[in-house]
C-alpha positions in Angstrom: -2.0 26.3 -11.1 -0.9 27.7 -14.7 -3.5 27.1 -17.5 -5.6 24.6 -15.9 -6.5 27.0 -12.6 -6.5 25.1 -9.2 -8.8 22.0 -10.2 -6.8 19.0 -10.8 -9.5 17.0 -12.3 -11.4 18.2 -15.5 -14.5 16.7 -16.8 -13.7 17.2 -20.5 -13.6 14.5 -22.8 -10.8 13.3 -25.0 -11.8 14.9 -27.9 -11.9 18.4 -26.1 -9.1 18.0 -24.3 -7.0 16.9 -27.5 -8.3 20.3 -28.6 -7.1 22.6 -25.9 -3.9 20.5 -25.0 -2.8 18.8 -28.1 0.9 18.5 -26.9 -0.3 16.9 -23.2 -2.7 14.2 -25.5 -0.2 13.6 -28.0 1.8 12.4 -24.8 -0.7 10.6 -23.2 -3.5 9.2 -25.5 -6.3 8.8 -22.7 -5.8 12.1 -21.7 -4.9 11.1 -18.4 -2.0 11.9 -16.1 0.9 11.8 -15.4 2.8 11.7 -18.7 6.3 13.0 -19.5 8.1 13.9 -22.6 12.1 12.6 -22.7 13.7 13.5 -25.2 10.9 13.3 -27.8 9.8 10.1 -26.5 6.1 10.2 -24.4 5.6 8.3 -21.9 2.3 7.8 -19.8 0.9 5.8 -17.0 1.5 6.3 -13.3 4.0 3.1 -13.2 5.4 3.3 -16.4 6.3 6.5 -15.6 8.0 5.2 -12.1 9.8 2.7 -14.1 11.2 5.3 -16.6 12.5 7.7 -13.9 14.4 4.6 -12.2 16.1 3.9 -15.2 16.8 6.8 -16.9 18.6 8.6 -13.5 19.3 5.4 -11.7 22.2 7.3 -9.9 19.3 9.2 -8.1 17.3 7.6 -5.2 16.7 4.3 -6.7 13.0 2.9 -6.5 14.1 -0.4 -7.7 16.6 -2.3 -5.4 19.5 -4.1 -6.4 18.7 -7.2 -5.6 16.7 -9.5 -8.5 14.5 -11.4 -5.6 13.8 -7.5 -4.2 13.0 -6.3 -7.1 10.4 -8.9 -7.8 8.9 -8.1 -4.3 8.1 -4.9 -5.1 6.8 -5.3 -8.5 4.6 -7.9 -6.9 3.3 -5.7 -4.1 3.5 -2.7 -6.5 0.6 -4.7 -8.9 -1.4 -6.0 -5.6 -1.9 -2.2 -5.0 -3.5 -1.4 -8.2 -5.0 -4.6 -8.6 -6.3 -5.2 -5.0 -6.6 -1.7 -3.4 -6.8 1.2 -5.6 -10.0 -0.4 -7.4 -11.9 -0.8 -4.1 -11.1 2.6 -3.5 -13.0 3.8 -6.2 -15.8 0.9 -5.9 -16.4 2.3 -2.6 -16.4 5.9 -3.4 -18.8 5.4 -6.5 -21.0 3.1 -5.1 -24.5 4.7 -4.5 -26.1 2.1 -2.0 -24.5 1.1 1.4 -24.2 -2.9 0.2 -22.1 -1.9 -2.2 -19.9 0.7 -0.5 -19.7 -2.1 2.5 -18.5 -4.6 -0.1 -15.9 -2.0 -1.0 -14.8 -1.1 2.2 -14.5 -4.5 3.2 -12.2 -5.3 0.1 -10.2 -2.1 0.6 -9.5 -3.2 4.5 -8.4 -6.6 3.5 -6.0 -5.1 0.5 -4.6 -3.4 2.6 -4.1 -5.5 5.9 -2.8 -8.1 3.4 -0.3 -5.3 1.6 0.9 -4.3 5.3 1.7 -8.4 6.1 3.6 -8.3 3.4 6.1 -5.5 4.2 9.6 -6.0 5.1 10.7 -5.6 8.7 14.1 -7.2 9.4 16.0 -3.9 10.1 13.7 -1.8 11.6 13.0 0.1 8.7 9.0 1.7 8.0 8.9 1.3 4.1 7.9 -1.4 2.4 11.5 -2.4 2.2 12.4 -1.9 5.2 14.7 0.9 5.2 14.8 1.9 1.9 11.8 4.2 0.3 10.6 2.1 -3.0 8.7 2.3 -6.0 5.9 -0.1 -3.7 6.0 3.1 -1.7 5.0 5.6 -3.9 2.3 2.7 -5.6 -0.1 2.9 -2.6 1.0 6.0 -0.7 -0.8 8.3 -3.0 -3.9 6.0 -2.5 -3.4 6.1 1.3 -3.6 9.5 1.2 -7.0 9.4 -0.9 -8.7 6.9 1.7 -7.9 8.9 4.7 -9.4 12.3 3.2 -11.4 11.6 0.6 -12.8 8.3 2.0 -13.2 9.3 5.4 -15.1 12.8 4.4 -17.6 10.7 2.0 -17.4 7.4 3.0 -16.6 7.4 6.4 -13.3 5.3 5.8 -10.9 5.0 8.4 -8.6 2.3 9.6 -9.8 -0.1 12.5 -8.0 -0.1 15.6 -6.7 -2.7 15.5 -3.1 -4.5 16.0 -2.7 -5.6 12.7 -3.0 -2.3 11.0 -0.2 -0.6 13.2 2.6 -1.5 10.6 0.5 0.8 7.9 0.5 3.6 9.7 3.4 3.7 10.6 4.3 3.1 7.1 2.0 6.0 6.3 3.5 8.6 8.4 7.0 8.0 7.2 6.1 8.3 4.1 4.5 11.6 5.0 7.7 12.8 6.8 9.7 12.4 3.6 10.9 15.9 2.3 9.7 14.9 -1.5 6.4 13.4 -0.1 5.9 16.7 2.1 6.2 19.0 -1.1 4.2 17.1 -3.2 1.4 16.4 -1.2 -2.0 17.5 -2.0 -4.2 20.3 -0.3 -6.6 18.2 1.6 -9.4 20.7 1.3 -8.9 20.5 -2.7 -8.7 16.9 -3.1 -11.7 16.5 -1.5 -13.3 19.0 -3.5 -12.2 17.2 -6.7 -13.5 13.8 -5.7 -17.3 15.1 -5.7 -18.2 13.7 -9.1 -17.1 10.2 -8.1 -19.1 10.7 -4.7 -22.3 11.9 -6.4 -22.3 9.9 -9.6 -21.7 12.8 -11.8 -17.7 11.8 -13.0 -16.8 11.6 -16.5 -13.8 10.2 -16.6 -12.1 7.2 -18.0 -12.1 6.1 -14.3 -15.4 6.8 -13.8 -17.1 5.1 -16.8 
C-alpha cells in the first residue's frame, strides 16, 4: 500500500502527479505504470518493460524463446493482444449505450477466440507456447483477469460455452496456478472497485480520454 494507500488507480493529472512523485514521472513521462529504474536508466511501458527484464537477467525464466521463428510468434501474438483485445476491453467497459458495449463485446470475443487458435499445442503444454510460460503469456493474462471480474461485474462479460474457447481457459487457469501469477494477482474486490470511473464515464486518465 505505502504512500499511495490501497487504490491502485489515481485520478490526478500529470502535472499533479509530477508534483507529488517527481522521481516515478521522471521515470515514466505519462505518469503511467509500470516503470523501472536500472541503473539510472528509466524505463516505462508494460512491454518495454517485459523486454528489458528478459534481457537484462536472461539466465532467469526466459520470456523470449530461443528459437528466432518462436520468438517472432510471440511478439506477434504479444501485439494482437494489445492491438486486438485489450482496446475492446476498454471500448466495452466505457461505452455508455448497449450498441456500443455489444460492438465491444463482440470484438473482445473474436480477439480472443482468434488469440486462443493461435496457441501452440504440440506437447501438451497450456501456455501459449506450449510448455513454456512466455512473454505472450503475461501480454493478455493480466487482461483476462480484468474481463472475468471487471467485465463480468459491469458488463456482464463472460466466455460462451462453447468448444472453441476451452483452450483459453485452460490457458487461463494455468496461468493462475503459477506461483509468480498467484502472488501477484490482484484483490478482486479492489480491482473492481478501481474500474468505476471507466464504468460510469467519470475516468481521467490517459486511457480514458
Amino acid at each position: 500500500d505505502g504512500q499511495f494507500g490501497k487504490a491502485t488507480k489515481l485520478a490526478l493529472p500529470l502535472e499533479e502527479k509530477r508534483r507529488r512523485y517527481p522521481d516515478f514521472v521522471a521515470a515514466s513521462p505519462g505518469g503511467l505504470v509500470p516503470a523501472i529504474v536500472h541503473e539510472g536508466s528509466p524505463i516505462s511501458g508494460s512491454m518495454v518493460c517485459l523486454e528489458f527484464i528478459e534481457e537484462q537477467w536472461p539466465q532467469r525464466a526466459p520470456l523470449l524463446p530461443p528459437s528466432a521463428a518462436e520468438r517472432a510468434h510471440v511478439r506477434q501474438w504479444s501485439t494482437f493482444a494489445s492491438e486486438k483485445i485489450i482496446p475492446f476491453y476498454y471500448k466495452m467497459l466505457m461505452a455508455q449505450d448497449e450498441a456500443g458495449r455489444e460492438a465491444a463485446r463482440r470484438a473482445t470475443l473474436s480477439g480472443l477466440a482468434a488469440w486462443s487458435d493461435a496457441m501452440r499445442t504440440r506437447d501438451g503444454g497450456p501456455f501459449c507456447l506450449g510448455a513454456s510460460f512466455s512473454y505472450a503469456d503475461a501480454s493478455l493474462f493480466p487482461w483476462m483477469e480484468r474481463l472475468l471480474t471487471v467485465g463480468a461485474a459491469y458488463r456482464n462479460f463472460e466466455l460462451p460455452d462453447e468448444p472453441r474457447f476451452d483452450r483459453l481457459r485452460a490457458w487461463h487457469e494455468a496461468c493462475r496456478r503459477r506461483p509468480s501469477v498467484r502472488a501477484t494477482l490482484a484483490d478482486e474486490e479492489k480491482l473492481v472497485a478501481n474500474y468505476q470511473g471507466y464504468a460510469d464515464n467519470s475516468a481521467t486518465s490517459a486511457v480514458a480520454k
